[in-house]
DRENDO-448950 format. One record per residue: x, y, z of N, C-alpha, C in turn; chain. Coordinates in steps of 0.2 Angstrom, whole numbers, padded with zeros to 4 digits. Atoms other than C-alpha are relative to their C-alpha. Last residue first. Layout:
   nxx   nyy   nzz  caxx  cayy  cazz   cxx   cyy   czz chain
     X     Y     Z     X     Y     Z     X     Y     Z     A
...
end
This chain:
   nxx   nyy   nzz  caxx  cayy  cazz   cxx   cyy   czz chain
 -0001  0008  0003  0059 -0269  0138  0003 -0005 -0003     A
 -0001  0004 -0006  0060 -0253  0145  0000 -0007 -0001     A
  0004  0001 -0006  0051 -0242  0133  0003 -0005  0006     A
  0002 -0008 -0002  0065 -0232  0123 -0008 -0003  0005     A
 -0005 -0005 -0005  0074 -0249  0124 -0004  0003  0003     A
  0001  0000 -0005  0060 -0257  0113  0005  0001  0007     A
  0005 -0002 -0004  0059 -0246  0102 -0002 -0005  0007     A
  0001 -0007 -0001  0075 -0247  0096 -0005  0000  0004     A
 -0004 -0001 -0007  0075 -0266  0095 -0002  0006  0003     A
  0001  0005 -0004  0060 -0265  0084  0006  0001  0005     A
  0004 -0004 -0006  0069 -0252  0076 -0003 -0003  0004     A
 -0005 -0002 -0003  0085 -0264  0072 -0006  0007  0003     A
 -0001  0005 -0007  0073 -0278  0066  0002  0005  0005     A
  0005 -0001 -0005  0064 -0265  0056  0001 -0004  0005     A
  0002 -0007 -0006  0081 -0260  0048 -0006 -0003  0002     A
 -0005 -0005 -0003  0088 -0278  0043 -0002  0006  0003     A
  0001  0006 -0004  0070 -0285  0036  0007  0002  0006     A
  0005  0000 -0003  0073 -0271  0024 -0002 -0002  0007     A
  0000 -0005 -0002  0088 -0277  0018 -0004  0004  0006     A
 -0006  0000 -0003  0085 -0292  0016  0002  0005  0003     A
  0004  0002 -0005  0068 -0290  0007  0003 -0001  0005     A
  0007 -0005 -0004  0075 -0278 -0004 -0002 -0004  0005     A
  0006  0001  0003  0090 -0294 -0009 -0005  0008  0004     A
  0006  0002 -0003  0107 -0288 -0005 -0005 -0001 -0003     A
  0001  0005  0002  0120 -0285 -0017 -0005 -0002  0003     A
 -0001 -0001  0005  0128 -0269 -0011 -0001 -0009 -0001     A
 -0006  0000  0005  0124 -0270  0008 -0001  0001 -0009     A
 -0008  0004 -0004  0114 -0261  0008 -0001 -0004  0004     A
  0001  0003 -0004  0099 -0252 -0002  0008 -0004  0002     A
 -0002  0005  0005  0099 -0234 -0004  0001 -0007  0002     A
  0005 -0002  0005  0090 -0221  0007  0003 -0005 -0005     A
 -0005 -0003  0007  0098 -0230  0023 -0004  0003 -0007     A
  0002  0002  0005  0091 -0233  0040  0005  0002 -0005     A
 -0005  0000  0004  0098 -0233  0060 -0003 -0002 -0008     A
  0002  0005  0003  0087 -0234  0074  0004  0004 -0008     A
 -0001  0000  0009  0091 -0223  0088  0002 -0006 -0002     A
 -0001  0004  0004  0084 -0224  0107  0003  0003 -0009     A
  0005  0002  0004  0083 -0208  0117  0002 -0005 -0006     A
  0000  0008 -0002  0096 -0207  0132 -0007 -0003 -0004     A
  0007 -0001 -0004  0093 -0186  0132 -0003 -0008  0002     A
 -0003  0000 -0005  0113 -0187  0126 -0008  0000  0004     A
  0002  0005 -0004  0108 -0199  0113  0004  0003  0007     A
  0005  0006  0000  0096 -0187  0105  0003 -0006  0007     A
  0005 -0004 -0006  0105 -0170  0109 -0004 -0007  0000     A
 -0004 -0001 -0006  0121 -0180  0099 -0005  0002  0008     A
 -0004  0005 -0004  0111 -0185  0086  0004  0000  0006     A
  0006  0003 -0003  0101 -0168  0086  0003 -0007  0000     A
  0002 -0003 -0007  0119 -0159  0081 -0006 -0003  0003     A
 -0006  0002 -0004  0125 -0173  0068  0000  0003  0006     A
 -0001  0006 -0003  0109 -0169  0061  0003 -0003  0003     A
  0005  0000 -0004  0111 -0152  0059 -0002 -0006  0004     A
 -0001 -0002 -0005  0127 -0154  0053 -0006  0003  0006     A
  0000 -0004  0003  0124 -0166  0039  0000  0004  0007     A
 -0001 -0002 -0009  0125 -0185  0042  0001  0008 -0002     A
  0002 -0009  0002  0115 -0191  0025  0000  0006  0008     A
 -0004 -0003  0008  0121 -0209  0021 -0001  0006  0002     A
 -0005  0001 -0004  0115 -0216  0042  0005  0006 -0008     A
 -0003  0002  0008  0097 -0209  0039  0007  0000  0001     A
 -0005 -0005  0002  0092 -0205  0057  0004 -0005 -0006     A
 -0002  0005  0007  0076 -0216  0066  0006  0007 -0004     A
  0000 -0006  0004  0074 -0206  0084  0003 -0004 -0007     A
 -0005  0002  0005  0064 -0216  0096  0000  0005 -0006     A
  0000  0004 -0002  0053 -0212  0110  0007 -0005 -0005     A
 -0002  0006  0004  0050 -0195  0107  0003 -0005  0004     A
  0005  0000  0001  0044 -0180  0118 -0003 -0005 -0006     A
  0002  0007  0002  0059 -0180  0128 -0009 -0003 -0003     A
  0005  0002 -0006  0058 -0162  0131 -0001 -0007  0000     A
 -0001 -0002 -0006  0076 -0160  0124 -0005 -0002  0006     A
 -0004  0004 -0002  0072 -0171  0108  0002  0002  0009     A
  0005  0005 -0001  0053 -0162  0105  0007 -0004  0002     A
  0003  0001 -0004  0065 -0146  0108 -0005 -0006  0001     A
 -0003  0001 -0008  0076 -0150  0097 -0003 -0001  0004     A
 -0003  0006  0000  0065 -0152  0082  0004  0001  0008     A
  0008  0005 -0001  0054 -0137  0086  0005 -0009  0000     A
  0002 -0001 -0006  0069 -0126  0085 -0007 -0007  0003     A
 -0006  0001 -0004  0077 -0134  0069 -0002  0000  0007     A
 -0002  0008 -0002  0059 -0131  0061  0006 -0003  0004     A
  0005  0002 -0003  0058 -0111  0068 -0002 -0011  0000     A
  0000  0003 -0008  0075 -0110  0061 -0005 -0002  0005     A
  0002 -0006 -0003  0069 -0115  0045  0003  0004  0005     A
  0006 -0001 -0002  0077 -0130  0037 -0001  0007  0002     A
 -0001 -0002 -0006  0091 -0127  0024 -0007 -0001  0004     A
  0004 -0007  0001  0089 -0136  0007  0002 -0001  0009     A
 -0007 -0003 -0001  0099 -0155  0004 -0003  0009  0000     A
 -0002 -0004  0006  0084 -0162 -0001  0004  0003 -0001     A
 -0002  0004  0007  0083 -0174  0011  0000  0003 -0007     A
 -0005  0004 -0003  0088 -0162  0028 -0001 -0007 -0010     A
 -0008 -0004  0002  0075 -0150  0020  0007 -0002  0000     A
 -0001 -0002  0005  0061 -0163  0019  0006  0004 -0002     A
 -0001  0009  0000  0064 -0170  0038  0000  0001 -0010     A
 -0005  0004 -0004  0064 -0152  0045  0004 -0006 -0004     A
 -0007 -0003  0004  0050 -0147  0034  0008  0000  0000     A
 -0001  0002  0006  0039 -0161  0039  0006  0005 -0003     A
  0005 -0002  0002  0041 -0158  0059  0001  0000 -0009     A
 -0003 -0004  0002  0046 -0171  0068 -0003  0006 -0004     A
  0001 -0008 -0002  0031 -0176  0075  0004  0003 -0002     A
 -0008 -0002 -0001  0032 -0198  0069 -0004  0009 -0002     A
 -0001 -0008  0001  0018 -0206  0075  0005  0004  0001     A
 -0004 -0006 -0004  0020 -0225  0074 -0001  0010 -0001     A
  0005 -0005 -0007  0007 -0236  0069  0004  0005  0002     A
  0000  0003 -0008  0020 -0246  0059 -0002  0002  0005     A
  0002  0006  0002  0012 -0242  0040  0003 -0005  0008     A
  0006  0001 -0001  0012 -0224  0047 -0004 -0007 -0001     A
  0005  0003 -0006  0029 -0226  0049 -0006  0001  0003     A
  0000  0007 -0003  0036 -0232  0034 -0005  0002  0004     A
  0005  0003 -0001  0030 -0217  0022  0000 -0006  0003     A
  0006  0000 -0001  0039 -0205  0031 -0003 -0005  0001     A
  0002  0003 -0005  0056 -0212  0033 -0008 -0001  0002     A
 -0002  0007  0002  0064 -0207  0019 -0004 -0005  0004     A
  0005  0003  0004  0059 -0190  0025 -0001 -0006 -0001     A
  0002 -0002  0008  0073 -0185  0035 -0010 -0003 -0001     A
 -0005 -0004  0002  0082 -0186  0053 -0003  0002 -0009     A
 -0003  0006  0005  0067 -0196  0061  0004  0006 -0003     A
 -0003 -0007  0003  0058 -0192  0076  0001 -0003 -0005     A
 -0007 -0001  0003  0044 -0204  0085  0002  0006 -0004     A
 -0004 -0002  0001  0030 -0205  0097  0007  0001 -0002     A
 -0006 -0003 -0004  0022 -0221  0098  0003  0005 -0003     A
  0002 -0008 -0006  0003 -0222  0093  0007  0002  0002     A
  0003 -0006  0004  0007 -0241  0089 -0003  0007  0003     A
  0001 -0006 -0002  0019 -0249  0098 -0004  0007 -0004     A
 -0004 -0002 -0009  0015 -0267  0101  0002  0008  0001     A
  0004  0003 -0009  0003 -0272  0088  0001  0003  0006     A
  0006 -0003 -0002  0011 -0259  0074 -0002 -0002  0005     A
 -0003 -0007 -0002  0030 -0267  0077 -0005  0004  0000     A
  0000  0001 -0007  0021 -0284  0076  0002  0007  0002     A
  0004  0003 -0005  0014 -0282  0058 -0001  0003  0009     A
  0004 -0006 -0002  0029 -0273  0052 -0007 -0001  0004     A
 -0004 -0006 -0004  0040 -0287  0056 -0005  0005  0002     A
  0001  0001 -0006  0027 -0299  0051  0004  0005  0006     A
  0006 -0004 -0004  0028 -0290  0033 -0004 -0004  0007     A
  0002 -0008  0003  0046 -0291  0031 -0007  0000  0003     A
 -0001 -0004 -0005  0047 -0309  0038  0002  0006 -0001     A
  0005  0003 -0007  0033 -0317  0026  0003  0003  0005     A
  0002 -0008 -0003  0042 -0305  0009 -0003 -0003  0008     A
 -0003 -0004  0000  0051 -0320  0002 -0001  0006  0005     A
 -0004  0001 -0003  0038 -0332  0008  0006  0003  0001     A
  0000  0005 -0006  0022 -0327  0006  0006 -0004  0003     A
  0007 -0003 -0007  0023 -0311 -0004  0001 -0005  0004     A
 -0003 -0007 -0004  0038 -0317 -0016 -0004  0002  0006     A
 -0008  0002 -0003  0032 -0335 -0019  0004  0005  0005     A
  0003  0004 -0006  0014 -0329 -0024  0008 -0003  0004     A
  0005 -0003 -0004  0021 -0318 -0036  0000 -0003  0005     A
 -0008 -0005 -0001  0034 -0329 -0045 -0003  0004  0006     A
 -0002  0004 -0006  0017 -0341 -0046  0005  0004  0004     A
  0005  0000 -0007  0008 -0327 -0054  0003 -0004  0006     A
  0001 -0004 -0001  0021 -0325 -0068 -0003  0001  0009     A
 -0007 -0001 -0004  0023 -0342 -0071  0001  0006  0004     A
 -0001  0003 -0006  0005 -0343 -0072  0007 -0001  0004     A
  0004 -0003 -0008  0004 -0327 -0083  0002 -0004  0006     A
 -0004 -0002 -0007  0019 -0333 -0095 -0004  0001  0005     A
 -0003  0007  0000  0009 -0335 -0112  0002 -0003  0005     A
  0008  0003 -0001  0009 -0317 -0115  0003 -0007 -0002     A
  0000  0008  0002  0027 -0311 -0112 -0006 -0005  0001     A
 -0008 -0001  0006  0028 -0291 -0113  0001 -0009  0000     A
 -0001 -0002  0005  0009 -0292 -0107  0007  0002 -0006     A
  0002  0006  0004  0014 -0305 -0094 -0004  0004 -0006     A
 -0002  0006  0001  0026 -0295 -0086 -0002 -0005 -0006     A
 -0005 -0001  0005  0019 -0280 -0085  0004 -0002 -0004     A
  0006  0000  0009  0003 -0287 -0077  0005  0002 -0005     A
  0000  0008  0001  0020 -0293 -0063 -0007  0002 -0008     A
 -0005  0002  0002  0026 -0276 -0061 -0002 -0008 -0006     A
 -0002 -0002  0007  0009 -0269 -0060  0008 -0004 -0004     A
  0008  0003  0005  0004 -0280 -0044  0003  0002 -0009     A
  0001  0008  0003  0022 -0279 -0038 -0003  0002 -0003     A
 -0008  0002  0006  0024 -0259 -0039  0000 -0008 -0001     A
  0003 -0004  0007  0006 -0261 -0029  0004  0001 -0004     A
  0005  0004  0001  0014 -0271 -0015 -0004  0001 -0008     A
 -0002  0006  0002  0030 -0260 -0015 -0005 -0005  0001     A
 -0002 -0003  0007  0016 -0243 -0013  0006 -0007 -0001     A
  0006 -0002  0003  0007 -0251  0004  0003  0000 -0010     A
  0001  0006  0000  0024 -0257  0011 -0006  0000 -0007     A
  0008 -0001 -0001  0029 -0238  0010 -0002 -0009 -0003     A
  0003  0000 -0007  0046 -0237  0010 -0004 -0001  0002     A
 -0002  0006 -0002  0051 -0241 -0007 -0002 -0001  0007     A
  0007  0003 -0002  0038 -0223 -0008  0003 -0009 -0001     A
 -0003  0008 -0003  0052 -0214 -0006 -0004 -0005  0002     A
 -0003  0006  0005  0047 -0201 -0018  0001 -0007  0001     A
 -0005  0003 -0005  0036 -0189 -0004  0004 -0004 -0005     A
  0003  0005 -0004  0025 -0178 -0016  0007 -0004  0003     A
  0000 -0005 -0004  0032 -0163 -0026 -0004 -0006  0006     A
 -0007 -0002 -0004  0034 -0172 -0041 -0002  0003  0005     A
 -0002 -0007  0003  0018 -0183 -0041  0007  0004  0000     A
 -0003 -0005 -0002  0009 -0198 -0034  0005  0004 -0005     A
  0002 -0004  0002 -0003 -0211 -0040  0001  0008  0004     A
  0003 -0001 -0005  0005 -0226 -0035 -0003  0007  0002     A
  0005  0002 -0001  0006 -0232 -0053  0000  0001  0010     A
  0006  0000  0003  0013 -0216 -0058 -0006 -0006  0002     A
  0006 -0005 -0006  0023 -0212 -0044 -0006 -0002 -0005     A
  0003  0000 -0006  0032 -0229 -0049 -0006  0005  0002     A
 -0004 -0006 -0002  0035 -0226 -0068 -0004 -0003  0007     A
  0004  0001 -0006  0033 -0243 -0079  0006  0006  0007     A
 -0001 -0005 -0006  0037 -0240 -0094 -0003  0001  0005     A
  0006  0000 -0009  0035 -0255 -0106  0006  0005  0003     A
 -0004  0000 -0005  0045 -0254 -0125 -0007  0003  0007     A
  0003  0007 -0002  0033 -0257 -0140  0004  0000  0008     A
  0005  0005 -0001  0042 -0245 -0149 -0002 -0006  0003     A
 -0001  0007  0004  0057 -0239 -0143 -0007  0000  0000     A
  0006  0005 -0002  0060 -0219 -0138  0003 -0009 -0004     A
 -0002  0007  0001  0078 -0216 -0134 -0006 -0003 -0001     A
 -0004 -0001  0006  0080 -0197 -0129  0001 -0007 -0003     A
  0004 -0004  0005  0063 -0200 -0118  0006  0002 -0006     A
  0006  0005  0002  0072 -0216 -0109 -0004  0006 -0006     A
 -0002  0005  0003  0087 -0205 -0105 -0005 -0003 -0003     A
 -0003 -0005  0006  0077 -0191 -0099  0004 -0004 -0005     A
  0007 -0002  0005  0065 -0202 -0088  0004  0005 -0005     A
  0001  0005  0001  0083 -0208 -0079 -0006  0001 -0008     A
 -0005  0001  0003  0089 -0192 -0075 -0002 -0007 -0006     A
  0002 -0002  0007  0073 -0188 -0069  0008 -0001 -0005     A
 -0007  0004  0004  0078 -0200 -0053 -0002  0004 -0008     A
 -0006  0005 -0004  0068 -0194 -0038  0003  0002 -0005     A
 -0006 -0006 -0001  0056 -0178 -0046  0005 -0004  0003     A
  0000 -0004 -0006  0041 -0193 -0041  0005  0007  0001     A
  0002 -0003 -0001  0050 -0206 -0054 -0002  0006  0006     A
  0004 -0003 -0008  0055 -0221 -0047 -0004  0005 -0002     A
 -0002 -0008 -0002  0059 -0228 -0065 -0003  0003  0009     A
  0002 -0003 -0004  0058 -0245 -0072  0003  0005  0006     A
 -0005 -0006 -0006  0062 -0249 -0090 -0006  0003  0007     A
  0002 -0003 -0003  0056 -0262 -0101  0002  0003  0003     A
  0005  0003  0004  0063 -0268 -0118 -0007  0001  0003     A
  0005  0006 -0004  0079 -0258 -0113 -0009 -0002 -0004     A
  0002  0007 -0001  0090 -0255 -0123 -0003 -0006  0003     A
  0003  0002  0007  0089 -0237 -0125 -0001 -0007 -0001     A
  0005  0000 -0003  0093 -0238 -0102 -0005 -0001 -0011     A
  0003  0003 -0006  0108 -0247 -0106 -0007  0000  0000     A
  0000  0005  0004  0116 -0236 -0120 -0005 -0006  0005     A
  0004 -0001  0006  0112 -0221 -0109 -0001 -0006 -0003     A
  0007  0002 -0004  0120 -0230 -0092 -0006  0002 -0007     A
  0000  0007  0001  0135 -0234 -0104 -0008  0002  0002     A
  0003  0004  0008  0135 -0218 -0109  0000 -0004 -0001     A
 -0004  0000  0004  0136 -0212 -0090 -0003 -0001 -0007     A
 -0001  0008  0005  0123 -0206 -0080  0004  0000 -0005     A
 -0001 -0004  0005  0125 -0193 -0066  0001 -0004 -0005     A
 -0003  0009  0002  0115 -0198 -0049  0003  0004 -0008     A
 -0006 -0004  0005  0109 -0181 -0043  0004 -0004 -0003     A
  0000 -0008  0002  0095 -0187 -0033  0002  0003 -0007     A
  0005  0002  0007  0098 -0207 -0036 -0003  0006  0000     A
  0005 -0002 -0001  0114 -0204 -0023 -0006  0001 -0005     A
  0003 -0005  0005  0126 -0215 -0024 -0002  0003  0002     A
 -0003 -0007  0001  0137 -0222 -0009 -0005  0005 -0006     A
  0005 -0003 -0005  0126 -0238 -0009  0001  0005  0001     A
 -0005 -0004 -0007  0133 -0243 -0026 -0005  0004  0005     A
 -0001  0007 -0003  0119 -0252 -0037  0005  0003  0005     A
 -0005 -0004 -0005  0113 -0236 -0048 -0001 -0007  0003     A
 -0005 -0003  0000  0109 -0244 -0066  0003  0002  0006     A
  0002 -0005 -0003  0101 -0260 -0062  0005  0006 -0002     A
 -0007 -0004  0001  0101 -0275 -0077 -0002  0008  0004     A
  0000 -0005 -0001  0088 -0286 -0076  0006  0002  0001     A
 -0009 -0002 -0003  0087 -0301 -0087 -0001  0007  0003     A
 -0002 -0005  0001  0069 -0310 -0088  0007  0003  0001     A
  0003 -0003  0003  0061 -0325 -0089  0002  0006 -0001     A
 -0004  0002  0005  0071 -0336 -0077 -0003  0004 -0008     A
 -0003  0006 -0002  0065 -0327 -0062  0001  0000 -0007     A
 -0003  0001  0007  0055 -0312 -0067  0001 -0008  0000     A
  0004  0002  0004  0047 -0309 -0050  0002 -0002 -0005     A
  0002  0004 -0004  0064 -0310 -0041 -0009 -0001 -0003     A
 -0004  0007  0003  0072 -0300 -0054 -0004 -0006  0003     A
  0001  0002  0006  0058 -0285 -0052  0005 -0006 -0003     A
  0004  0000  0000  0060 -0284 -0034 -0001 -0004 -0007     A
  0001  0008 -0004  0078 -0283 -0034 -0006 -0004  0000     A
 -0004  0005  0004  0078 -0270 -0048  0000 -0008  0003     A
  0007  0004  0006  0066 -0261 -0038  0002 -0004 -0003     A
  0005  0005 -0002  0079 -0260 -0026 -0007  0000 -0002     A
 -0002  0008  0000  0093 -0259 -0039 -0006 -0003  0009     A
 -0001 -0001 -0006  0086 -0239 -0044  0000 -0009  0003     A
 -0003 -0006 -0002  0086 -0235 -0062  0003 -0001  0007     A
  0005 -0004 -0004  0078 -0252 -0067  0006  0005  0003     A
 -0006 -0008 -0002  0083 -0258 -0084 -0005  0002  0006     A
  0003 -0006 -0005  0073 -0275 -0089  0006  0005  0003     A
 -0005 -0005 -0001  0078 -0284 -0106 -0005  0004  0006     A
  0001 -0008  0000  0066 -0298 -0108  0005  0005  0005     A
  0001  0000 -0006  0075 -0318 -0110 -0004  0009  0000     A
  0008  0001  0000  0079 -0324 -0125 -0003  0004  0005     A
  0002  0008 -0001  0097 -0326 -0120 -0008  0000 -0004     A
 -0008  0004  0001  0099 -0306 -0118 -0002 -0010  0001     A
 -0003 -0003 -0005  0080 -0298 -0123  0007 -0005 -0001     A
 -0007 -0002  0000  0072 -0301 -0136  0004  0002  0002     A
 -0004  0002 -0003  0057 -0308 -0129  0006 -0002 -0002     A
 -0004  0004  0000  0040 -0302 -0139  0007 -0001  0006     A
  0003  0007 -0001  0023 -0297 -0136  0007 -0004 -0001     A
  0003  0002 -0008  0027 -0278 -0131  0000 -0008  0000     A
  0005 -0002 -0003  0038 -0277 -0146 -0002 -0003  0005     A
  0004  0002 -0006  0055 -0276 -0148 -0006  0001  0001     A
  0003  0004  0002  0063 -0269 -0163 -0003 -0004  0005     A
  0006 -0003  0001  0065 -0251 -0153 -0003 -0007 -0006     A
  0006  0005  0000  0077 -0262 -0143 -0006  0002 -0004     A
  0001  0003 -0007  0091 -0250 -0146 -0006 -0006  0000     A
  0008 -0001  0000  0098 -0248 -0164  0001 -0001  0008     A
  0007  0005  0002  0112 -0255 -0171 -0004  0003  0001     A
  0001  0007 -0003  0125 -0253 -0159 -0005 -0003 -0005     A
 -0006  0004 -0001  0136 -0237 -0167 -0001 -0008  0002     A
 -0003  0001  0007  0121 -0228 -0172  0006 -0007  0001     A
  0006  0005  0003  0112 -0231 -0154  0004  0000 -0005     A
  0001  0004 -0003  0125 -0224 -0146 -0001 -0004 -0005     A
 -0006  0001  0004  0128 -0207 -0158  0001 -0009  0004     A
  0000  0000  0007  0110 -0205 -0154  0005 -0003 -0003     A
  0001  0005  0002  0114 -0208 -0137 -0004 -0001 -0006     A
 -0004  0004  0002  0127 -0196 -0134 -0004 -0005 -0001     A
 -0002 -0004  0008  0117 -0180 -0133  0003 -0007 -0005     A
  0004 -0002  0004  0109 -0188 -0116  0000 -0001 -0008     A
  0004  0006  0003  0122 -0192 -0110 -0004 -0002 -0005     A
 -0005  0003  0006  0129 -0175 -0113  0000 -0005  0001     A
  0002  0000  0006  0112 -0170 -0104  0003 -0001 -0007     A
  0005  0004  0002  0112 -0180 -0089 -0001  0003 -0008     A
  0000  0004  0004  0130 -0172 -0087 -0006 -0005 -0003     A
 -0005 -0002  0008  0126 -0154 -0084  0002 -0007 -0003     A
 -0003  0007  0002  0114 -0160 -0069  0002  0000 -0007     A
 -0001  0001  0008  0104 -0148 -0062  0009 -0004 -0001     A
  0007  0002  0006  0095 -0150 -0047  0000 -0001 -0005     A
 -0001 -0004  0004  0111 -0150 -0032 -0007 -0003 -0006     A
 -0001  0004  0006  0110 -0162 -0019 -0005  0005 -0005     A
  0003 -0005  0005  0117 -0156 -0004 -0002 -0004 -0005     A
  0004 -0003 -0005  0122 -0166  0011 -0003  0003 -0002     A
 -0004 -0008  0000  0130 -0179 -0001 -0005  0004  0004     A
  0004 -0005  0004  0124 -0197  0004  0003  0007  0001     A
end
């Protein structure tokens, strides 16, 4: 991940410019599509998700029903300042439904899609169905609570773009939660029982909305953890308070974003593992490149789960 991530974005708008001259050139995008039909590639509904771990999600409900096509899927990206091509333009007008992170995350995305209305086309915006904002945490793939609630809509989303389909729809469902997702959310489960209440750190934000879903109480201090993911300077007064919760061992594990090593970080990694404080290793993007979310996933809470239990002796 880049250590900076700049806000504006000269190429989202000669995208942008070029997807008029797109669309003339293909015909049109999906704007003959409506909600009840299943124009898509094969028959099939055309879904666009900006970011390939919702993308995972939404293939995995779909199943033979639908085509998903992700724009960012390299784990080097950054869905911040991502710069879209004219293919990702052409892409995203074609889509039948499009899913967006939203949150001030991927407006690159929500600017393609507004240069390219389609009638009858589904937009499904993450902060909107988990009722958050620009200026609110984004990484809400983190947050079990908010991936549970991106299913529920995914899947109504589904069966009004293919009425006729609900119980396929619902079985998709029920397949994903109880047995796709069953060690994901036994992970988090056990990681509450056993250390809930435990003091932690974390190199960014990315991180927030996990660990209240793992009892854990993370004290970094939020501007620290938000300046570090927005690519913005922290305070010295944040930097200070960060060290010294690492010096006074006042944490039990430090979770550190592995894409986003920036000299502060690189300086509190080093204070971390010289005070002999466990580290747990994430990613804002998901990896490998191909994995399932639930794969992924299930990858870091096994690796804090370790973590933590080092930092207690076990």
């Amino acid at each position: 991940m880049p250590a900076s991530r700049p806000r504006l974005i000269p190429v989202v708008l000669a995208s942008i410019a070029l997807v008029s001259i797109l669309l003339a050139g293909c015909g049109g995008s999906g704007s003959d599509a409506t909600a009840g039909g299943s124009g898509g590639s094969g028959g099939k509904l055309r879904v666009v998700a900006a970011e390939d771990f919702w993308g995972s999600i939404a293939e995995q409900l779909g199943g033979e029903k639908v085509a998903v096509t992700n724009i960012i899927t390299n784990p080097a990206a950054d869905p911040h300042d991502y710069e879209p091509t004219a293919e990702d333009a052409k892409t995203m007008a074609g889509a039948e439904m499009s899913i967006v992170n939203g949150i001030g995350y991927d407006e690159w995305a929500s600017k393609l899609l507004a240069a390219s209305p389609a009638e009858g086309r589904i937009e499904l915006t993450v902060g909107d169905v988990v009722g958050l904002s620009n200026g609110d945490n984004p990484h809400q793939w983190y947050s079990p609570e908010s991936v549970h609630k991106v299913i529920d809509q995914i899947v109504a989303d589904y069966k009004e773009a293919l009425p006729g389909n609900a119980a396929y729809f619902e079985a998709r469902k029920k397949a994903l939660e109880t047995e796709a997702f069953a060690e994901y959310d036994e992970l988090i489960e056990a990681i509450k029982a056993e250390y809930d209440g435990t003091p932690v750190g974390a190199s960014e934000s990315i991180f927030e909305p996990l660990a209240p879903a793992l009892g854990l109480k993370l004290i970094t201090p939020k501007g620290f953890m938000d300046g570090i993911s927005e690519g913005t300077e922290p305070t010295p007064q944040e930097k200070s308070a960060a060290d010294e919760q690492v010096k006074d061992n006042q944490i039990q594990l430090w979770v550190y974003n592995s894409q986003n090593a920036t000299p502060d970080v690189k300086r509190l990694n080093e204070e971390v593992e010289a005070a002999g404080i466990p580290i747990a290793t994430v990613t804002e993007t998901m990896t490998p490149e191909g994995a399932s979310f639930e794969e992924w996933m299930v990858r870091e809470l096994k690796g804090i789960q370790k973590a933590l239990g080092e930092g207690q002796g076990s």
